[in-house]
NUZA-853032 format. One line per 5 residues: number of its first residue (from 1); for each residue x, y, z of N, C-alpha, C, O. Coordinates in nm, 2 decimals. Layout:
REM residues N
NUM> X:Y:Z:X:Y:Z:X:Y:Z:X:Y:Z ~ ...
REM end
This chain:
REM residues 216
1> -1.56:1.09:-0.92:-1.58:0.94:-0.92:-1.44:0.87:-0.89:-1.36:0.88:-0.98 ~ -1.42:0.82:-0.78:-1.35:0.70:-0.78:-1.30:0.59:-0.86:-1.37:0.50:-0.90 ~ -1.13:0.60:-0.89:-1.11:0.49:-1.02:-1.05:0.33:-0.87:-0.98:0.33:-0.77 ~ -1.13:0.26:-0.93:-1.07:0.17:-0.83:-0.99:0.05:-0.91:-1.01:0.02:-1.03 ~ -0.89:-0.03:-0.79:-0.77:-0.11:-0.92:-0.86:-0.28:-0.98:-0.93:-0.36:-0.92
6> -0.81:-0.27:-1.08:-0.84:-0.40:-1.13:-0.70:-0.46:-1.20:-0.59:-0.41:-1.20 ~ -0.74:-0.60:-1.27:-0.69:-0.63:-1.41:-0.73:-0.65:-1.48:-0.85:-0.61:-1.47 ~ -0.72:-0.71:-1.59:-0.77:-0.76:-1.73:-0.81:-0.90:-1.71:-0.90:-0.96:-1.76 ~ -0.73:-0.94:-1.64:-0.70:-1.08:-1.63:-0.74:-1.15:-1.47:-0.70:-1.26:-1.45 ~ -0.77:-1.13:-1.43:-0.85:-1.15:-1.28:-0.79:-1.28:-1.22:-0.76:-1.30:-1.10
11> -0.79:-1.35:-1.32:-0.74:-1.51:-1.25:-0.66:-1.50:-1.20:-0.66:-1.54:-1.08 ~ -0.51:-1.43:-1.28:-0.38:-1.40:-1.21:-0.38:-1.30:-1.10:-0.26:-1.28:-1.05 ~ -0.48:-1.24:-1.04:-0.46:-1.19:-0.90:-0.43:-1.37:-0.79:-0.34:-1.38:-0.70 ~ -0.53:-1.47:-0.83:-0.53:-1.58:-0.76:-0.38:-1.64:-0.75:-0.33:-1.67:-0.64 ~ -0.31:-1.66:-0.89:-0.21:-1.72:-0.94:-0.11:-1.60:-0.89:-0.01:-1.64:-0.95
16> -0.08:-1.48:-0.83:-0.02:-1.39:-0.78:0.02:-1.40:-0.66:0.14:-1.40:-0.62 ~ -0.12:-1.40:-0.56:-0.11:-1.46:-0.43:-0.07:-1.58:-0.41:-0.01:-1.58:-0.30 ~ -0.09:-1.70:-0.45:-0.05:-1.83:-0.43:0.09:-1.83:-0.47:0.16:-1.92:-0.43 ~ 0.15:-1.73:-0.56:0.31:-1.76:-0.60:0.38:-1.64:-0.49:0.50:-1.63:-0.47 ~ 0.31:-1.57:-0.45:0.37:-1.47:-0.31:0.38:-1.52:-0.21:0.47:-1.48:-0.13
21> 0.30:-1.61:-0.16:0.30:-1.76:-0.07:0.41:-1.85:-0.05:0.46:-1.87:0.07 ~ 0.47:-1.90:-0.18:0.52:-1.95:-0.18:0.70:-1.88:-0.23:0.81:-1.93:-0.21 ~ 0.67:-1.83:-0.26:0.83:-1.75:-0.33:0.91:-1.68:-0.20:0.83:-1.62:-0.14 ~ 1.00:-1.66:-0.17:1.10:-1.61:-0.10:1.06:-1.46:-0.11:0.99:-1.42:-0.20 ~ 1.09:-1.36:-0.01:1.03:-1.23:0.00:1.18:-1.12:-0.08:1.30:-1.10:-0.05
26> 1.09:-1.08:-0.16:1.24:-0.98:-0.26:1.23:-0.85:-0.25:1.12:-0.79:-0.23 ~ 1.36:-0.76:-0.26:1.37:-0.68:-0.24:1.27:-0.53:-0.29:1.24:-0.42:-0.24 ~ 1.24:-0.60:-0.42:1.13:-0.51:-0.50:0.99:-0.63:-0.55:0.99:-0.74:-0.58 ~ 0.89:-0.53:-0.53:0.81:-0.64:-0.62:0.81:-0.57:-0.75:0.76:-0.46:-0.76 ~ 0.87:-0.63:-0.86:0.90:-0.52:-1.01:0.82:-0.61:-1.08:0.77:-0.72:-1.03
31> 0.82:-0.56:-1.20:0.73:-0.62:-1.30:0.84:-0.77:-1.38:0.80:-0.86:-1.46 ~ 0.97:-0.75:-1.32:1.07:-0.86:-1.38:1.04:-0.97:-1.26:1.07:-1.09:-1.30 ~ 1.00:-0.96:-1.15:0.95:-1.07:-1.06:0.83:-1.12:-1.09:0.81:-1.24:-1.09 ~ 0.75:-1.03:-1.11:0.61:-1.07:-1.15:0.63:-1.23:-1.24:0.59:-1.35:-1.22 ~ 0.73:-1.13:-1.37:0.71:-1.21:-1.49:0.72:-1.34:-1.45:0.65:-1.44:-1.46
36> 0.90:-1.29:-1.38:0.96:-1.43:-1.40:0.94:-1.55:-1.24:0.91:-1.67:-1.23 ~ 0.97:-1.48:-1.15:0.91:-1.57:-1.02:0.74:-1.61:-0.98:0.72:-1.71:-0.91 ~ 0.62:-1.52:-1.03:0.50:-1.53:-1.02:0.46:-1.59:-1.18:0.34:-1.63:-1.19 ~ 0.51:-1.60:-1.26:0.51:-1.68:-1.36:0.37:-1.61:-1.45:0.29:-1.68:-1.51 ~ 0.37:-1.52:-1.45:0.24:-1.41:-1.55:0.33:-1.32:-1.60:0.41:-1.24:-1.54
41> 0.29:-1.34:-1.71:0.37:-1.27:-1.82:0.39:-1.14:-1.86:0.36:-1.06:-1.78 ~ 0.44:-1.11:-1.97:0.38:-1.00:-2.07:0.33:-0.88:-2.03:0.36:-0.84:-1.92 ~ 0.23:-0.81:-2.10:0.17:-0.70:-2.02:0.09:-0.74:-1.89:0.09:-0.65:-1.80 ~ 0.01:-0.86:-1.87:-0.05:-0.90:-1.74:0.06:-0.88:-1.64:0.01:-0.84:-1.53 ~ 0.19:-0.89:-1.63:0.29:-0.95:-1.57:0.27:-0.75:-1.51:0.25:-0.72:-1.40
46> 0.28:-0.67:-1.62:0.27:-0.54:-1.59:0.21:-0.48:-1.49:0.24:-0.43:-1.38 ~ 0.09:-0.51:-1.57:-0.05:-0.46:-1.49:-0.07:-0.54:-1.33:-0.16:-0.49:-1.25 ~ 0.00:-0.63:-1.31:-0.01:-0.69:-1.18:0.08:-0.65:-1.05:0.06:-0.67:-0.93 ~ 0.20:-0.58:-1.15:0.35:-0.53:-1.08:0.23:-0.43:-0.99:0.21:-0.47:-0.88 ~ 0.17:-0.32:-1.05:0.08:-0.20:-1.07:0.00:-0.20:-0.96:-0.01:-0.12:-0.86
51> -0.08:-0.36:-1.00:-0.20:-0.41:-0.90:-0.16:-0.41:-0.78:-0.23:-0.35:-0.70 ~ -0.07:-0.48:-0.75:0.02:-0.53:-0.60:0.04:-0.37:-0.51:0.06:-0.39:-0.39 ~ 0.03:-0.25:-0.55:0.10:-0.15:-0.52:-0.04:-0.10:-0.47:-0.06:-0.07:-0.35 ~ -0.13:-0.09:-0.59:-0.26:-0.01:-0.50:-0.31:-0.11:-0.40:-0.37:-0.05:-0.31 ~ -0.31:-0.22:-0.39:-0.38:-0.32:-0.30:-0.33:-0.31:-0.15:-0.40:-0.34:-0.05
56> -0.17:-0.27:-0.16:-0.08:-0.22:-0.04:0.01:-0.33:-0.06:0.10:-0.26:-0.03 ~ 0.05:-0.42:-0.08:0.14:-0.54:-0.11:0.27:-0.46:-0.14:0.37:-0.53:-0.10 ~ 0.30:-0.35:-0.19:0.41:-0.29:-0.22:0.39:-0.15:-0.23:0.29:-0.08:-0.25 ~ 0.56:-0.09:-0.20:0.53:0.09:-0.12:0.52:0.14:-0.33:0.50:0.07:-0.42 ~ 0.55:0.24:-0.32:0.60:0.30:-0.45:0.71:0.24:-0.51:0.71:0.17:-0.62
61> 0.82:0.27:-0.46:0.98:0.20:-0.49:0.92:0.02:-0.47:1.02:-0.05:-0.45 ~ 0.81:-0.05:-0.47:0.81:-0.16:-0.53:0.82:-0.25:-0.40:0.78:-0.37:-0.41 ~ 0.88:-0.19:-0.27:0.95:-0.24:-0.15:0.87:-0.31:-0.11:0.76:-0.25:-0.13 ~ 0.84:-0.44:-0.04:0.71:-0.54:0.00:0.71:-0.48:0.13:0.80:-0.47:0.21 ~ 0.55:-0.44:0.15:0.46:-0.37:0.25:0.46:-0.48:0.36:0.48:-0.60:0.33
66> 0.43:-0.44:0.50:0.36:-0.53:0.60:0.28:-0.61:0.57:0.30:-0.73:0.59 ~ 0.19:-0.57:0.50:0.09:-0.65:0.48:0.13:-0.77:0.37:0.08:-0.88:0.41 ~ 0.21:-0.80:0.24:0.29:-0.85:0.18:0.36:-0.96:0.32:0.30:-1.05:0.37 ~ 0.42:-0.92:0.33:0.49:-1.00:0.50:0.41:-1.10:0.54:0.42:-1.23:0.53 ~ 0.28:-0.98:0.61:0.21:-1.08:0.68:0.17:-1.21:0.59:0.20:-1.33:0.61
71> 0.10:-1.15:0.49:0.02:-1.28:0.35:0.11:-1.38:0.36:0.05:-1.49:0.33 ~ 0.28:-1.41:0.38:0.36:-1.50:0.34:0.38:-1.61:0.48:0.45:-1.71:0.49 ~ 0.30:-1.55:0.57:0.28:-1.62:0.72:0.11:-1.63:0.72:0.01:-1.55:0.74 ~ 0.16:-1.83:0.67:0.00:-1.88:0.71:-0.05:-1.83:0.82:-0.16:-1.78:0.79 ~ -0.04:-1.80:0.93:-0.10:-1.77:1.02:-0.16:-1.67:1.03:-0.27:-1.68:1.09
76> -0.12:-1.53:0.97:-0.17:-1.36:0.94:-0.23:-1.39:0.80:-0.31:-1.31:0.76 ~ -0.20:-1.50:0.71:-0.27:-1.50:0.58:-0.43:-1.38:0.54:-0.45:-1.28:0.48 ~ -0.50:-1.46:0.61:-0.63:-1.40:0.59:-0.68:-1.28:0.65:-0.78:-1.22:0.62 ~ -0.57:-1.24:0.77:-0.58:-1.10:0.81:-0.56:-0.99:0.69:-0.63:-0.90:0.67 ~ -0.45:-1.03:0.63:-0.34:-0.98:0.54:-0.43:-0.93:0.40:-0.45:-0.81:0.37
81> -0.47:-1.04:0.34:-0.55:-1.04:0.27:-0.69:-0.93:0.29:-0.71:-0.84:0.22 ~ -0.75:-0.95:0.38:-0.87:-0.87:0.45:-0.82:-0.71:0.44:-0.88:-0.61:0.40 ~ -0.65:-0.72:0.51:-0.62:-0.56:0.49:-0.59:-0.52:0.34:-0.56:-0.40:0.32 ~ -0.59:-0.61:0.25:-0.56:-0.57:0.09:-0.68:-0.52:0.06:-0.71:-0.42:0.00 ~ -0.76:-0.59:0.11:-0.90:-0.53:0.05:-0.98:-0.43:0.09:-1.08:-0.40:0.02
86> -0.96:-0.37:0.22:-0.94:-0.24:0.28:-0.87:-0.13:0.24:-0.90:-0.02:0.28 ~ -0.78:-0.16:0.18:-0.68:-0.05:0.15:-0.69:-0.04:-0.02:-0.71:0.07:-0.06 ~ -0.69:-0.13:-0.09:-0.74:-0.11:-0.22:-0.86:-0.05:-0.28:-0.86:0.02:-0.38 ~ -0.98:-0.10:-0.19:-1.09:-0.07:-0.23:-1.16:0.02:-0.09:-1.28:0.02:-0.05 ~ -1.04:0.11:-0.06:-1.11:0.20:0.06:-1.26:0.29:0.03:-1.33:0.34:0.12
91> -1.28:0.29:-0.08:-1.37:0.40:-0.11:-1.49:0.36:-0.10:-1.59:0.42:-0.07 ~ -1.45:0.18:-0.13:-1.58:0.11:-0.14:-1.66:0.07:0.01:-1.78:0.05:0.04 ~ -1.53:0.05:0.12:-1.60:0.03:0.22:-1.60:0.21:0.35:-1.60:0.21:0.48 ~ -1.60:0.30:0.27:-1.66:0.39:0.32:-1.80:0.43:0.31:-1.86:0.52:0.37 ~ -1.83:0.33:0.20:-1.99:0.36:0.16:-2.06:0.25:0.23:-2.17:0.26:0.27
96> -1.97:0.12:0.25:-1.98:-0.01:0.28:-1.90:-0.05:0.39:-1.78:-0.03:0.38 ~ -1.95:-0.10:0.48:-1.83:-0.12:0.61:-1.86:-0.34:0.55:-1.78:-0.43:0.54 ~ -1.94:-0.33:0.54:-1.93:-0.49:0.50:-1.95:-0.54:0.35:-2.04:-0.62:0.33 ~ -1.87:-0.49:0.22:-1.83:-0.51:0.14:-1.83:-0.62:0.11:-1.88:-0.66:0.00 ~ -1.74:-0.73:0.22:-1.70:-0.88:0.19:-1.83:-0.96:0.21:-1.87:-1.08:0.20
101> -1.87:-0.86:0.24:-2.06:-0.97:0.27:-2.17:-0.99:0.17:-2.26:-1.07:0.16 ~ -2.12:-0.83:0.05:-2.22:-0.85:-0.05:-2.22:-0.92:-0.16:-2.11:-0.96:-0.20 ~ -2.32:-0.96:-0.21:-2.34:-1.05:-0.28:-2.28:-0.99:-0.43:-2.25:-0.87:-0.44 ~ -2.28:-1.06:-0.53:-2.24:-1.02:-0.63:-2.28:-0.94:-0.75:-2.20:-0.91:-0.84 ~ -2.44:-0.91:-0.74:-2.52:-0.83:-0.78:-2.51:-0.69:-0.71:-2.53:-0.58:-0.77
106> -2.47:-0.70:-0.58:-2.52:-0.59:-0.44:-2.36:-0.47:-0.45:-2.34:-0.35:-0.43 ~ -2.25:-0.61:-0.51:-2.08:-0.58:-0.54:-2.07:-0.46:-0.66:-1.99:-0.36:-0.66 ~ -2.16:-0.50:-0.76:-2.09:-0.47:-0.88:-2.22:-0.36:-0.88:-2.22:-0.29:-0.98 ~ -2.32:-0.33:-0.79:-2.39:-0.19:-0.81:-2.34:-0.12:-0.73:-2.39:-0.01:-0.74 ~ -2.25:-0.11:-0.64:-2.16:-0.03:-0.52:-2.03:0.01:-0.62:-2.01:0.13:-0.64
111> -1.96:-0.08:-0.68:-1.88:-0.07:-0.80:-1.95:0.03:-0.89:-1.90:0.14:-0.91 ~ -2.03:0.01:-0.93:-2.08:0.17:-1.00:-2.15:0.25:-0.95:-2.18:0.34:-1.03 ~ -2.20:0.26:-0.83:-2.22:0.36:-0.78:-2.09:0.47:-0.76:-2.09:0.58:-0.79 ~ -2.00:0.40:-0.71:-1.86:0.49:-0.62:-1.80:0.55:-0.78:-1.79:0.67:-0.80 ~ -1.77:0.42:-0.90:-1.68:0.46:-1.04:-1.74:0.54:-1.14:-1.68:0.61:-1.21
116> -1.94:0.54:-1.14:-1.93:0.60:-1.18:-1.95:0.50:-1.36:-2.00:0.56:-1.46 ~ -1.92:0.37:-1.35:-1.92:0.38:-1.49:-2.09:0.32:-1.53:-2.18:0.34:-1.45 ~ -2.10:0.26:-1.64:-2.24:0.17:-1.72:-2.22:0.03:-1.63:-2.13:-0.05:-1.63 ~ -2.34:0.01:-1.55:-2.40:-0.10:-1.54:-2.35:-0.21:-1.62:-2.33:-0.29:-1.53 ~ -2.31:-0.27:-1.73:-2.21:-0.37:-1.82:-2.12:-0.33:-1.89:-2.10:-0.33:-2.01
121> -2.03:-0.24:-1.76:-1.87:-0.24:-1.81:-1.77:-0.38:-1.77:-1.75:-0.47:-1.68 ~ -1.72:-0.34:-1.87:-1.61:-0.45:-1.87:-1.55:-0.42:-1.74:-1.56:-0.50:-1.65 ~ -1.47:-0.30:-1.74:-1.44:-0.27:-1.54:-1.51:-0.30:-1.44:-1.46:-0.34:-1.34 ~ -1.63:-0.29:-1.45:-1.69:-0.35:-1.33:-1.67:-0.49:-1.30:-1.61:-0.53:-1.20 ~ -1.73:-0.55:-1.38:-1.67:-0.72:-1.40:-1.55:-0.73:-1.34:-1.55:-0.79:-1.23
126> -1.42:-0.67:-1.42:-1.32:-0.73:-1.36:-1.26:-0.65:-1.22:-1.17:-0.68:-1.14 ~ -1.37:-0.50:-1.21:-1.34:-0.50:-1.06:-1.35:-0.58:-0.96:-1.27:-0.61:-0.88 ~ -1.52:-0.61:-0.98:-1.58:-0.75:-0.88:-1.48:-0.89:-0.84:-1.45:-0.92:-0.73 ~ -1.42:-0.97:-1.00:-1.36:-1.05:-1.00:-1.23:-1.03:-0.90:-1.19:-1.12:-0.84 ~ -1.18:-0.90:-0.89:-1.06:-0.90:-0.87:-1.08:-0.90:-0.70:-0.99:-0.96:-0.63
131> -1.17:-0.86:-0.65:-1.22:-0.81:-0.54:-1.27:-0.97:-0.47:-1.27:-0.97:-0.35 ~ -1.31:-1.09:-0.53:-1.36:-1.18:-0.50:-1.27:-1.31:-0.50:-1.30:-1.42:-0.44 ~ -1.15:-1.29:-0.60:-1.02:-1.38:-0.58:-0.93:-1.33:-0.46:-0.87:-1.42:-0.39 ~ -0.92:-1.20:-0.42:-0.88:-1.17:-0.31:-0.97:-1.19:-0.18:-0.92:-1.17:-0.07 ~ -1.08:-1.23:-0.19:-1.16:-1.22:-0.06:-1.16:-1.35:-0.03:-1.20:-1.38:0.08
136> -1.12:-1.50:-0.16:-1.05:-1.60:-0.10:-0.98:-1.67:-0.02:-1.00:-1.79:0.01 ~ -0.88:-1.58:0.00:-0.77:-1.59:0.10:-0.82:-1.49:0.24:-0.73:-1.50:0.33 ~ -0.91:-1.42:0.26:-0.91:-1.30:0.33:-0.98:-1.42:0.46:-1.03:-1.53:0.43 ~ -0.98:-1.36:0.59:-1.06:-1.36:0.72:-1.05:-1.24:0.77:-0.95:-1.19:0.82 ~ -1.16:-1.19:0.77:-1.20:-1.08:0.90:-1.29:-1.12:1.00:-1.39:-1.06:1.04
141> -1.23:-1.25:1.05:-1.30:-1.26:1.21:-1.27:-1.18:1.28:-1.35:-1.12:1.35 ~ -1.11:-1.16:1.28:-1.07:-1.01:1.37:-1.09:-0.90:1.31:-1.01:-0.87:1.22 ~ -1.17:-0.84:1.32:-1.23:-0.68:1.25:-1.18:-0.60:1.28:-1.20:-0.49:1.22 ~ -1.09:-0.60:1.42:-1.05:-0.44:1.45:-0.89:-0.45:1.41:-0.81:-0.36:1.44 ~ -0.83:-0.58:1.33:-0.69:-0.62:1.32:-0.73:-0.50:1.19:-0.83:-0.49:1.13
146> -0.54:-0.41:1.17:-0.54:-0.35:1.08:-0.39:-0.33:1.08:-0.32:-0.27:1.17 ~ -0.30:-0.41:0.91:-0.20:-0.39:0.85:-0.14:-0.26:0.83:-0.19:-0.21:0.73 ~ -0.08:-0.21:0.88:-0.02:-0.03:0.80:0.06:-0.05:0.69:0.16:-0.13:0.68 ~ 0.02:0.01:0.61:0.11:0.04:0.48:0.19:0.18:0.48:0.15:0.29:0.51 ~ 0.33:0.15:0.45:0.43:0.31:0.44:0.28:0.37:0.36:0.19:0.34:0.28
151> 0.34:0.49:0.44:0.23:0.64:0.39:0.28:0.71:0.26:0.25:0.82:0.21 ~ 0.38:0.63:0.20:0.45:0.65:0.09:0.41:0.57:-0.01:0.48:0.57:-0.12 ~ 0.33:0.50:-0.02:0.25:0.40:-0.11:0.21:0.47:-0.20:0.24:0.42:-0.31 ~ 0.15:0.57:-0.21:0.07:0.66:-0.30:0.12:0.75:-0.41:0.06:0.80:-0.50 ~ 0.28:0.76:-0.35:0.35:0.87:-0.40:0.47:0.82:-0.50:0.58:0.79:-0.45
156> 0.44:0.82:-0.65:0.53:0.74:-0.68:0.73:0.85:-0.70:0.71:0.97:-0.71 ~ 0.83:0.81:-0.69:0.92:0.86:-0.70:0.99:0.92:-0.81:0.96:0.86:-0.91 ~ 1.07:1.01:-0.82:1.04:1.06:-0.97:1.19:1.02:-1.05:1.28:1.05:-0.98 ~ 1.21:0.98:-1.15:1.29:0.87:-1.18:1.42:0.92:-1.19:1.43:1.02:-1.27 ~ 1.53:0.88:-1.11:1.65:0.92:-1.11:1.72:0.96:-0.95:1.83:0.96:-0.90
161> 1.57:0.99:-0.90:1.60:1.08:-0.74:1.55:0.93:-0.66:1.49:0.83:-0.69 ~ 1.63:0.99:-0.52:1.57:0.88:-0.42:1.45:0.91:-0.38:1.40:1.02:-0.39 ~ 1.40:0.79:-0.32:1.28:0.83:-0.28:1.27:0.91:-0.12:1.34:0.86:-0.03 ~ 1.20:1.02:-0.09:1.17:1.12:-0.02:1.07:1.05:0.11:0.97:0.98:0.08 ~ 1.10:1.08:0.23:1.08:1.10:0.36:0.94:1.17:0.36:0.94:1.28:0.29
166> 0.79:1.13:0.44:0.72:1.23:0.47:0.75:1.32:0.53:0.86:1.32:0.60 ~ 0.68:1.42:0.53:0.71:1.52:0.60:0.72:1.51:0.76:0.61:1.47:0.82 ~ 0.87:1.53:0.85:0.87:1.57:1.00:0.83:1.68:1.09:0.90:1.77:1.13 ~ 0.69:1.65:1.11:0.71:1.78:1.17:0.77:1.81:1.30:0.80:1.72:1.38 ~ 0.78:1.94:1.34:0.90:1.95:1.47:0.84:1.98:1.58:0.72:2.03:1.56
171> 0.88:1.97:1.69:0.77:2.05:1.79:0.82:2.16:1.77:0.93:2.19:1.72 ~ 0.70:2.26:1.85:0.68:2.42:1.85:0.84:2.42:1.92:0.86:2.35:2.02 ~ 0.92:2.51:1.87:1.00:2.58:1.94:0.96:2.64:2.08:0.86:2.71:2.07 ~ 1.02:2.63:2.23:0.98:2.69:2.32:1.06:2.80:2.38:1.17:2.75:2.39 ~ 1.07:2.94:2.42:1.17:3.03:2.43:1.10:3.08:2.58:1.00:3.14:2.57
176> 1.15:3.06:2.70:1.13:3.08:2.84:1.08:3.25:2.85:1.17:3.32:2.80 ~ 0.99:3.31:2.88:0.97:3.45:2.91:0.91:3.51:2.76:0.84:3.61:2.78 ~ 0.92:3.47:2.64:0.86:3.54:2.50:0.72:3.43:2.45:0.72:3.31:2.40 ~ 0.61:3.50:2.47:0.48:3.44:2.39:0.50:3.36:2.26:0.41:3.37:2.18 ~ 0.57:3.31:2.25:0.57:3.29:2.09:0.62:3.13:2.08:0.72:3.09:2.14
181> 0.52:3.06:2.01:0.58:2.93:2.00:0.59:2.93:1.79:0.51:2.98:1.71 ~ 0.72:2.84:1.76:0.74:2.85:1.61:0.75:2.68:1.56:0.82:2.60:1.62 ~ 0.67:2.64:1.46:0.65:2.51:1.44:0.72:2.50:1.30:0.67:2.58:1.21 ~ 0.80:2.42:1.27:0.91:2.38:1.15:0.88:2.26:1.10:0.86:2.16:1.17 ~ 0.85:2.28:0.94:0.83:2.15:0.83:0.94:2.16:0.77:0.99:2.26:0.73
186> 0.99:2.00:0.77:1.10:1.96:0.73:1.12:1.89:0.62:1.11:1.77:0.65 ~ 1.13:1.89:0.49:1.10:1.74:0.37:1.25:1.71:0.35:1.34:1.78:0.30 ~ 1.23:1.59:0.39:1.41:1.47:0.38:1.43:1.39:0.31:1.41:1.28:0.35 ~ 1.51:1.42:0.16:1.55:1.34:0.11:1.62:1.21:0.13:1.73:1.24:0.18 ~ 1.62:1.09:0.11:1.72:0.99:0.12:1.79:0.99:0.07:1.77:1.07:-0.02
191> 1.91:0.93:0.06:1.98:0.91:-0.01:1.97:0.75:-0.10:1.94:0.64:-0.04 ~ 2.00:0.75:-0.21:1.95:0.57:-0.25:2.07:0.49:-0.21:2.17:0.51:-0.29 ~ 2.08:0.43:-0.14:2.14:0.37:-0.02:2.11:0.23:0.06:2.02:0.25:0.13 ~ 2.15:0.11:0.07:2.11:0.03:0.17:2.17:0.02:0.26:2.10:-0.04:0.34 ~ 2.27:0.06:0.30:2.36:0.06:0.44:2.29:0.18:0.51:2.28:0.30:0.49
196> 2.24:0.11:0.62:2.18:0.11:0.75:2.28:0.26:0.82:2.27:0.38:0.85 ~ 2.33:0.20:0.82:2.46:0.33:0.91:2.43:0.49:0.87:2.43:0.59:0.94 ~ 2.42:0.46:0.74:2.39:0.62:0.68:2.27:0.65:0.70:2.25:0.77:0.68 ~ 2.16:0.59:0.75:2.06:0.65:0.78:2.02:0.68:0.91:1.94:0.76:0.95 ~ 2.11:0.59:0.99:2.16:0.61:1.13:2.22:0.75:1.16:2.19:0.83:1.25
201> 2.30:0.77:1.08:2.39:0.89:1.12:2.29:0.99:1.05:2.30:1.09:1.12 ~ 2.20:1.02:0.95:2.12:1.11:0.93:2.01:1.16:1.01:1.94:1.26:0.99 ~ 1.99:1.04:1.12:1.87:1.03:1.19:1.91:1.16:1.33:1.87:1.27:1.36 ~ 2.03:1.03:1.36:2.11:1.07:1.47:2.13:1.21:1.45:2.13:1.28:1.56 ~ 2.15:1.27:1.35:2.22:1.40:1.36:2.03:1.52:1.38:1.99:1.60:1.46
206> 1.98:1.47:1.27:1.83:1.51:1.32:1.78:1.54:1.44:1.71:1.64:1.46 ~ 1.81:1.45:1.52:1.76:1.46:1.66:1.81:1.56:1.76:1.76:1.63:1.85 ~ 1.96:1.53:1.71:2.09:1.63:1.82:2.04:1.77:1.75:2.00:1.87:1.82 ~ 2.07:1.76:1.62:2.08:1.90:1.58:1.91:2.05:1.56:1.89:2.17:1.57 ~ 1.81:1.92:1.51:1.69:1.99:1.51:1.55:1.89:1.61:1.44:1.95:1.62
211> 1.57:1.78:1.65:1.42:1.79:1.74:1.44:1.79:1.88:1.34:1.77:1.96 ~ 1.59:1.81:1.93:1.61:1.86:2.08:1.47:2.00:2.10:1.41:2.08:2.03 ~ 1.47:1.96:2.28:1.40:2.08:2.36:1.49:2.16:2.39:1.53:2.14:2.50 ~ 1.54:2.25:2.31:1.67:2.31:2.38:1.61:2.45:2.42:1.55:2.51:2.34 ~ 1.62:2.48:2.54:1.62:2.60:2.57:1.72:2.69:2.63:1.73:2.74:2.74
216> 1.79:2.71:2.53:1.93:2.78:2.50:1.85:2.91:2.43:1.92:3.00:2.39
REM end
């Protein structure tokens, strides 16, 4: 069964987005921004840092996603929104391609169908809720528009190390006259770093030293 994200507090997904609207775009979305620039507190303030992250609004390290971006440009607003609710509640619209259409009886029996829980759970409730202050802001006139989220969203980092590079893979080695082609998986540490240059020069050296065609 599928656990899908909620809060406790449902209102403050509303009061979340309208203060991500208007607030300046920060380096992390942490739970000390929540508190203190989105103005929800305490453990809510928590569980919302949390929320933002499965929804795609933020990677793991907290970093504001595309889709975060877009929501802060009226113009992509309701795209943005539409892709939160795609990416949060993917499970739901694999069973459902029009989710945003059902009604609220139709919502919260798809909600337990996918989770799994009792017909009058408290989670279902505040699944639905959470799913219906977000679908406020949302338009999917454009239906084939789709936000990407780093593919590192999912993966949280493990405390102390930087956070880690998906995997590169390399092309097949090629060797003129021998049958044999050889394919190399690479996993790349970052270093925790904001200067640009060093990731330039780790790139740079990547390319020269291992994803050249060399047939030497």
């Amino acid at each position: 069964m599928a656990n899908l994200p909620y809060v406790t507090a449902p209102g403050n997904v509303t009061k979340a987005l309208n203060g991500i609207a208007e607030a300046a775009t920060p380096d992390r979305i942490s739970p000390d921004f929540v508190k203190e620039i989105l103005k929800i507190p305490s453990g809510s303030g928590n569980q919302m840092a949390a929320y933002l992250k499965k929804v795609g609004m933020a990677a793991a390290d907290g970093t504001p996603t595309a889709i975060y971006k877009k929501f802060r440009n009226p113009s992509t607003r309701g795209e943005a929104a539409a892709a939160m609710l795609r990416h949060g509640y993917a499970e739901l619209y694999r069973r459902n391609e029009y989710v945003h259409e059902l009604s609220e009886t139709k919502l919260k029996g798809l909600i337990i169908e996918v989770t799994g829980q009792e017909h009058d759970s408290s989670t279902v409730t505040y699944t639905a809720s959470c799913i219906k202050n977000i679908k406020a802001f949302a338009d999917f006139s454009n239906s084939d528009a789709e936000v990407s989220t780093p593919e590192t969203t999912d993966v949280e980092p493990t405390k102390g190390q930087a956070p880690s590079v998906n995997q590169i893979q390399l092309p097949p080695a090629q060797h003129e006259g021998v049958g044999l082609n050889l394919g190399y998986t690479i996993n790349l540490n970052l270093p925790a770093t904001s200067d640009i240059a060093v990731f330039n020069a780790i790139f740079k050296s990547l390319k020269e030293n291992l994803l050249s065609d060399s047939n030497e």
